[in-house]
Backbone and ligand atoms as CSV (ligand in chain L), in Angstrom:
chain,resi,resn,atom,element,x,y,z
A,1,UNK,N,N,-13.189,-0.529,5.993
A,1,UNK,CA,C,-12.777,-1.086,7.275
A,1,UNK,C,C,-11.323,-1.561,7.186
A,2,UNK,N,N,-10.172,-1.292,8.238
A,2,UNK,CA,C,-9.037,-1.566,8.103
A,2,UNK,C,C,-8.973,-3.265,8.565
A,3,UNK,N,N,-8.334,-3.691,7.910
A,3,UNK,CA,C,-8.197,-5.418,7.913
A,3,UNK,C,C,-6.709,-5.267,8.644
A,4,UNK,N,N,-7.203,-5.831,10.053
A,4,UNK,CA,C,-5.664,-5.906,10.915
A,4,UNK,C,C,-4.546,-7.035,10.504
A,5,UNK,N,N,-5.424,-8.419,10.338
A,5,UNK,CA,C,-4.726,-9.376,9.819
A,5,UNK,C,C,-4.750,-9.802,8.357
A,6,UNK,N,N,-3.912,-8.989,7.255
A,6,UNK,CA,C,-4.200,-8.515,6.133
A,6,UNK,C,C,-3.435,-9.563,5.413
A,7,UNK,N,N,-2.664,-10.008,6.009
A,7,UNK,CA,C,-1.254,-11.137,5.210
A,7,UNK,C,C,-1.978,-12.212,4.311
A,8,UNK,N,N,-3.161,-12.597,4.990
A,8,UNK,CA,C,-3.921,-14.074,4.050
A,8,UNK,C,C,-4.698,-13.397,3.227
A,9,UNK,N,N,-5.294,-12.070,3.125
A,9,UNK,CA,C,-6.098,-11.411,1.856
A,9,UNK,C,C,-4.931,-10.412,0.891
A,10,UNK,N,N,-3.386,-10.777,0.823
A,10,UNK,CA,C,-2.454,-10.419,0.074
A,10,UNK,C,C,-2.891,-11.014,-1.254
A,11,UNK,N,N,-2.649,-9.974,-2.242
A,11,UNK,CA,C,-2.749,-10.425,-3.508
A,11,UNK,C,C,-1.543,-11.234,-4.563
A,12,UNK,N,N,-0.710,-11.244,-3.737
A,12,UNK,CA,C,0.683,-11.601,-3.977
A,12,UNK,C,C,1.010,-12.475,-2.805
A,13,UNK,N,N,0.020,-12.882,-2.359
A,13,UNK,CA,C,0.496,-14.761,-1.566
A,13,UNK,C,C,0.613,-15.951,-2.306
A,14,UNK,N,N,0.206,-15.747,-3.597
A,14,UNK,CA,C,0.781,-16.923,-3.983
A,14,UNK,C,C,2.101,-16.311,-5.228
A,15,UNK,N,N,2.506,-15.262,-5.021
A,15,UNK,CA,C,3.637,-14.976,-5.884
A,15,UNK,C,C,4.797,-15.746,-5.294
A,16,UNK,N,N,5.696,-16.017,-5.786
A,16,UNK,CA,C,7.556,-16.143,-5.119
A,16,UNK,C,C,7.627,-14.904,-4.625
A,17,UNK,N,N,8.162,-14.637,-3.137
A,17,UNK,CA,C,8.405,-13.637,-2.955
A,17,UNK,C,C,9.425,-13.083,-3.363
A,18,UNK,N,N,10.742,-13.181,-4.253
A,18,UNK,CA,C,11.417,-13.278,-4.248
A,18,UNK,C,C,11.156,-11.799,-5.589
A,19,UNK,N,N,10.262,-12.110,-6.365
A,19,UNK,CA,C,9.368,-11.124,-7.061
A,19,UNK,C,C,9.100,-10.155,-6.889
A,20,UNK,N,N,8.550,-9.983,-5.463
A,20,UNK,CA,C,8.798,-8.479,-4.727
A,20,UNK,C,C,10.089,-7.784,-3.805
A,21,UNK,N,N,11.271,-8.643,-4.094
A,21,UNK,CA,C,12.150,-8.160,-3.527
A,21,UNK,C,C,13.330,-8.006,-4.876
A,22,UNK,N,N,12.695,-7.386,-5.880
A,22,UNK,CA,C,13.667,-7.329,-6.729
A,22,UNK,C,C,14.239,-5.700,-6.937
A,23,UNK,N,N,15.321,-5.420,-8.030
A,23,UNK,CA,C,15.864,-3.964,-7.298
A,23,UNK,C,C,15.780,-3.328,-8.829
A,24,UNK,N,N,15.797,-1.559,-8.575
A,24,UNK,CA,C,15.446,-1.103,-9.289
A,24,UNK,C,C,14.570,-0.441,-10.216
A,25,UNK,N,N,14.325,-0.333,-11.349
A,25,UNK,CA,C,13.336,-0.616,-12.645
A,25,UNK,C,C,12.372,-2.158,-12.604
A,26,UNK,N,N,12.816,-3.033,-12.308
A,26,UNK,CA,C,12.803,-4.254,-11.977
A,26,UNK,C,C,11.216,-3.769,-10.822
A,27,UNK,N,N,11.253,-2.847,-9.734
A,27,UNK,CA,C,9.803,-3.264,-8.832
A,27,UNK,C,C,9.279,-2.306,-9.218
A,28,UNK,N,N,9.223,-1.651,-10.482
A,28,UNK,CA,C,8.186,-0.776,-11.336
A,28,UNK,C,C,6.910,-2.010,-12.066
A,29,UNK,N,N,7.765,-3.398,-12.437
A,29,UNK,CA,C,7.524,-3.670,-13.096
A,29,UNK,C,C,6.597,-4.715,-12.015
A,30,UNK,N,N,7.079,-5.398,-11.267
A,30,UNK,CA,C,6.745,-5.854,-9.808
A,30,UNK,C,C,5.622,-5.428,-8.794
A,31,UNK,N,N,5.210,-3.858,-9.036
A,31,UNK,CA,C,4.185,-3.707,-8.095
A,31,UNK,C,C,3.043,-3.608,-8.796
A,32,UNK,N,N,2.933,-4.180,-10.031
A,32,UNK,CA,C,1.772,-4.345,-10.734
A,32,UNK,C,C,0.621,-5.392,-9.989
A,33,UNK,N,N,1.494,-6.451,-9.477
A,33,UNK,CA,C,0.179,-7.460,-8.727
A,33,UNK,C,C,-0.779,-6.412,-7.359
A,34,UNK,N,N,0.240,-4.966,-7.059
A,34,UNK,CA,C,-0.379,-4.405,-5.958
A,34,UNK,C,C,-1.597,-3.753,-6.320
A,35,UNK,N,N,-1.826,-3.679,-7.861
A,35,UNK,CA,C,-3.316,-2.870,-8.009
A,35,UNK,C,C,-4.352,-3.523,-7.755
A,36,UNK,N,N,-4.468,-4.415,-7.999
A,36,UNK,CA,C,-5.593,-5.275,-7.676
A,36,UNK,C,C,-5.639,-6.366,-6.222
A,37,UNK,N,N,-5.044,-5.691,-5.582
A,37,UNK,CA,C,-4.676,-6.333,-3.795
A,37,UNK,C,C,-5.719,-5.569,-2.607
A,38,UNK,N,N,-6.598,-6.403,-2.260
A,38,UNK,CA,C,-7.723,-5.726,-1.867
A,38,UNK,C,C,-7.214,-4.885,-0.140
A,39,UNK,N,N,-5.694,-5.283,0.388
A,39,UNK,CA,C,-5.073,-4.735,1.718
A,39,UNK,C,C,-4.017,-4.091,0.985
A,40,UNK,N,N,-3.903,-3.576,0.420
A,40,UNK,CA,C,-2.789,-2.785,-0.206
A,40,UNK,C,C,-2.582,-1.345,1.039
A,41,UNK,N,N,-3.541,-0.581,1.112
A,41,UNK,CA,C,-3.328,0.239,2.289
A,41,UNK,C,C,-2.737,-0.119,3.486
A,42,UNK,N,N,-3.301,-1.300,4.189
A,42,UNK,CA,C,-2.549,-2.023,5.001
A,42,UNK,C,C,-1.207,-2.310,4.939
A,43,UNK,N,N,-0.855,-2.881,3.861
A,43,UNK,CA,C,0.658,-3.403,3.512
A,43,UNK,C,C,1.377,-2.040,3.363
A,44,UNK,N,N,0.555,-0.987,2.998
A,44,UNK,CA,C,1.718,-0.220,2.695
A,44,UNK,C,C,1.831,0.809,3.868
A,45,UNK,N,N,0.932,1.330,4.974
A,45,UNK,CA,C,1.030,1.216,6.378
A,45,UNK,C,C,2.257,0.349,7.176
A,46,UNK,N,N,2.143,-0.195,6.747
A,46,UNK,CA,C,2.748,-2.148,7.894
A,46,UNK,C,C,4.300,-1.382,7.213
A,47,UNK,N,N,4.516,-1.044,6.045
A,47,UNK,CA,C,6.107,-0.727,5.592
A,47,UNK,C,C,5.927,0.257,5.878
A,48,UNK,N,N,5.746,1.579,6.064
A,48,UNK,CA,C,6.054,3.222,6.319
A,48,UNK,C,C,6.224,3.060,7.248
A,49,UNK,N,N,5.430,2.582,8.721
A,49,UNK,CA,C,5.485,2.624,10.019
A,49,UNK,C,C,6.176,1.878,10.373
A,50,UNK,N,N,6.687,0.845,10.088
A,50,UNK,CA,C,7.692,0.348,10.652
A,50,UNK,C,C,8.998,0.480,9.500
A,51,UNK,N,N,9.014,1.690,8.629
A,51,UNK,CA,C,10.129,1.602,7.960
A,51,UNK,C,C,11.333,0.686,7.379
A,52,UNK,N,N,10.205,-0.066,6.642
A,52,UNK,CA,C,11.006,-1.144,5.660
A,52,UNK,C,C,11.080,-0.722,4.798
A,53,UNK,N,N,12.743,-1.310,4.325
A,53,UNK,CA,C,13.359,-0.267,3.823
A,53,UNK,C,C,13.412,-0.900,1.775
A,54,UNK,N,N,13.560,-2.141,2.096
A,54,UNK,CA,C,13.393,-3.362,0.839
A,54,UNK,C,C,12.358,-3.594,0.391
A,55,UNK,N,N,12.089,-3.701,-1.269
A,55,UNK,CA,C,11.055,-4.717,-1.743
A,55,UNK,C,C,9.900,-3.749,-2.152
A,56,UNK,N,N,9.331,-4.305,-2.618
A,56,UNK,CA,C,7.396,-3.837,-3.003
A,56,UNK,C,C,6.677,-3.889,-2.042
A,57,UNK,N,N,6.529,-2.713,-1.471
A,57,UNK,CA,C,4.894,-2.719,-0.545
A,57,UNK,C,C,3.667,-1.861,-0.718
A,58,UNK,N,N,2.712,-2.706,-0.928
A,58,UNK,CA,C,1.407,-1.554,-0.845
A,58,UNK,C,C,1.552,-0.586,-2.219
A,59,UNK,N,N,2.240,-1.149,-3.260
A,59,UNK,CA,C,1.737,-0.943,-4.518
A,59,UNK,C,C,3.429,0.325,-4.430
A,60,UNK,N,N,4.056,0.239,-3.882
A,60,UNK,CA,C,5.233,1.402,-3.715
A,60,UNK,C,C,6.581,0.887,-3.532
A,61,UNK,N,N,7.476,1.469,-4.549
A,61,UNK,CA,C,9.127,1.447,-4.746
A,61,UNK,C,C,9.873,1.540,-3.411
A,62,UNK,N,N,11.040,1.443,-3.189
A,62,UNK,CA,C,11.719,1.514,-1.581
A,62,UNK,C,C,11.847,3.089,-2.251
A,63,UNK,N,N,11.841,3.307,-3.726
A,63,UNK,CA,C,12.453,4.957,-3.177
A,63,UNK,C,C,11.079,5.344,-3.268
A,64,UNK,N,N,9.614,5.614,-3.793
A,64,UNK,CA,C,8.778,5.966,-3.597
A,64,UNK,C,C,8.587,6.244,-2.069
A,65,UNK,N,N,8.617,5.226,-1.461
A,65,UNK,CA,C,8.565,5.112,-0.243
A,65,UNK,C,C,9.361,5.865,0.834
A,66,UNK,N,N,10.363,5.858,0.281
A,66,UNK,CA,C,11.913,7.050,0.855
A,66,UNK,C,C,11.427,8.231,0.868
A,67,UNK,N,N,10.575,8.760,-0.621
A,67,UNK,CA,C,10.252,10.232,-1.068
A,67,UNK,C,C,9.223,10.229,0.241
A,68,UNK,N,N,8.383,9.859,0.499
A,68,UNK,CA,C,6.986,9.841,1.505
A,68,UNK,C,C,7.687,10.403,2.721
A,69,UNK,N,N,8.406,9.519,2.976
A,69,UNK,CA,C,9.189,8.999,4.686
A,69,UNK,C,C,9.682,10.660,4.869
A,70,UNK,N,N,10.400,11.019,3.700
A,70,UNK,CA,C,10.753,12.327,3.714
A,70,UNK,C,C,10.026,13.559,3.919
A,71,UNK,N,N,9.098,13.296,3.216
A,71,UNK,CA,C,7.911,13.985,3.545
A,71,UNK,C,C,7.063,14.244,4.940
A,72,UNK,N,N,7.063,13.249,5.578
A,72,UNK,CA,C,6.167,13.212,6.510
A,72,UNK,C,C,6.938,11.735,7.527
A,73,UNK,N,N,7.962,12.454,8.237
A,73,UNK,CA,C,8.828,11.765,8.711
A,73,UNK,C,C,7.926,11.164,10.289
A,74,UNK,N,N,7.164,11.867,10.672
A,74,UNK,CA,C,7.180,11.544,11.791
A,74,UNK,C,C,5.152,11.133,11.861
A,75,UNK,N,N,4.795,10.842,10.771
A,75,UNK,CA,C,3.532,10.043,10.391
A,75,UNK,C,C,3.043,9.427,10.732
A,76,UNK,N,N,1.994,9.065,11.510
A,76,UNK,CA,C,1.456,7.822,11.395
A,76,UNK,C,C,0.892,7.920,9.886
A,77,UNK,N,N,1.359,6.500,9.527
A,77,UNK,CA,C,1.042,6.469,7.947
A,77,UNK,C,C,-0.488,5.418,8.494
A,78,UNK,N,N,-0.219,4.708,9.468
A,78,UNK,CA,C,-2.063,3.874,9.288
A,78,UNK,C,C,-2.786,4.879,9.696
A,79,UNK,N,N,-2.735,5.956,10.182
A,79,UNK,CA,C,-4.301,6.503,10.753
A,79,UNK,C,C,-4.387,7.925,9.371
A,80,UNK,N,N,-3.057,7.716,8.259
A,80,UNK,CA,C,-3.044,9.076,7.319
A,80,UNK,C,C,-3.933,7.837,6.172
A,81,UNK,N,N,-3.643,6.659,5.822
A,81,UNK,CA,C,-4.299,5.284,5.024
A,81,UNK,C,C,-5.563,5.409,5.670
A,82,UNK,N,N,-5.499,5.187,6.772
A,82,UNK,CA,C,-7.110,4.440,7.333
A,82,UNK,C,C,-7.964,5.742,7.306
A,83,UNK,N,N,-7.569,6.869,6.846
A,83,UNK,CA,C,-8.423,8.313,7.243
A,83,UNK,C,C,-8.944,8.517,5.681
A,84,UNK,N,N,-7.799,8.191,5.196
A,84,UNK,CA,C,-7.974,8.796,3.546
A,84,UNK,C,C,-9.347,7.135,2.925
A,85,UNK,N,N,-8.939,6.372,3.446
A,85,UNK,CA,C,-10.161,5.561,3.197
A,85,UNK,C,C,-11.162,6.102,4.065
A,86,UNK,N,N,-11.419,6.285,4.799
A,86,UNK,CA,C,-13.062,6.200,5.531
A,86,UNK,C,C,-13.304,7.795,4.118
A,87,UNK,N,N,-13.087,8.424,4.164
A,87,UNK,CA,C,-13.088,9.433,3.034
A,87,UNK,C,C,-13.676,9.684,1.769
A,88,UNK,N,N,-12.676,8.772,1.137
A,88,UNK,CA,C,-13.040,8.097,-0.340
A,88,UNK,C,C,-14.135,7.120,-0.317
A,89,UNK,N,N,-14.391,6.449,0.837
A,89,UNK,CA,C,-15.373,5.792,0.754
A,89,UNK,C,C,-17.332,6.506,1.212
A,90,UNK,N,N,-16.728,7.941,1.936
A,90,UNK,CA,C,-17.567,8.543,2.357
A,90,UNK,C,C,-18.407,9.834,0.968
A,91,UNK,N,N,-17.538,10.119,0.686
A,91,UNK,CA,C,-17.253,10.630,-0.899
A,91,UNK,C,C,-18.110,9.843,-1.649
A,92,UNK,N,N,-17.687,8.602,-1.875
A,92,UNK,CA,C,-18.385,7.638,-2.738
A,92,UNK,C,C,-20.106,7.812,-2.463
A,93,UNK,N,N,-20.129,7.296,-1.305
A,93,UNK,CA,C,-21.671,7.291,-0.795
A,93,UNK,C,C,-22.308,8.061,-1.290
A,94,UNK,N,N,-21.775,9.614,-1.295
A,94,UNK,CA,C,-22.543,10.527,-1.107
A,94,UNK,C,C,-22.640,11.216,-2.987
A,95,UNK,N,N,-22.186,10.307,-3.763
A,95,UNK,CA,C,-22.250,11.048,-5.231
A,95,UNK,C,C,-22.494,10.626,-6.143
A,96,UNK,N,N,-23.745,11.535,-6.413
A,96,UNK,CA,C,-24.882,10.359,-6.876
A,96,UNK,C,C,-24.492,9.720,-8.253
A,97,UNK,N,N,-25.130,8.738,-8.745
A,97,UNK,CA,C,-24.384,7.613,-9.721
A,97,UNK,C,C,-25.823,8.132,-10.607
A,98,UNK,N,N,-24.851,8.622,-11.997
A,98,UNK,CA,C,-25.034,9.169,-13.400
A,98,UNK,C,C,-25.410,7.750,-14.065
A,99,UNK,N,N,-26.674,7.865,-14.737
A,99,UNK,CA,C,-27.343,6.826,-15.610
A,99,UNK,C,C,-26.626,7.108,-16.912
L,1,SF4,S1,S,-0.028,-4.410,-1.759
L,1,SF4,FE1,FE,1.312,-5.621,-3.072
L,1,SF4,S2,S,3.004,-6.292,-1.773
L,1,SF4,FE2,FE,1.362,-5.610,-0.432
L,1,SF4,S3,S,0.183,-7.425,0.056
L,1,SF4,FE3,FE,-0.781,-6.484,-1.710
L,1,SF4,S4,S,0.109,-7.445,-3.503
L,1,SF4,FE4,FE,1.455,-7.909,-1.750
């Protein structure tokens, strides 16, 4: 289920933000708090679609993020996130769990 108001289930609300706005090699090292961020799809939606251009979002580099944008310039990136989840989660359901 897509979480509209995703900002208070951030896994990096209690970081300094200052942490995710660092440059370089530097937010390789930085988007590590994004693996375990239960709105990470969200956040990283919320930056593609509105093309922010700074910082760590949704577990992704500004140039990671550049490479995408390039890719698929004219995206909706929440309904390409919110599709690829109902998916993986539909996937899941359906395969059966090895003893
Ligand atoms: S994905 Fe990363 S930057 Fe985005 S809310 Fe989660 S922890 Fe913060």
């Amino acid at each position: 289920m897509w979480v509209e108001d995703w900002a208070p289930r951030a896994a990096c609300r209690s970081t300094q933000p200052d942490q995710l706005f660092v440059k370089g090699a530097e937010q390789n090292k930085a988007k590590q708090v994004c693996g375990s961020c239960p709105v990470q799809a969200e956040c990283l939606a919320e930056a593609l679609d509105n093309q922010i251009e700074w910082g760590v979002w949704g577990g992704m580099t500004e140039r990671e993020r550049r490479a995408l944008l390039r890719r698929k310039p004219d995206a909706s990136w929440r309904a390409v996130l919110e599709t690829a989840r109902k998916t993986a989660t539909t996937a899941t359901a359906v395969v059966p769990v090895q003893a």
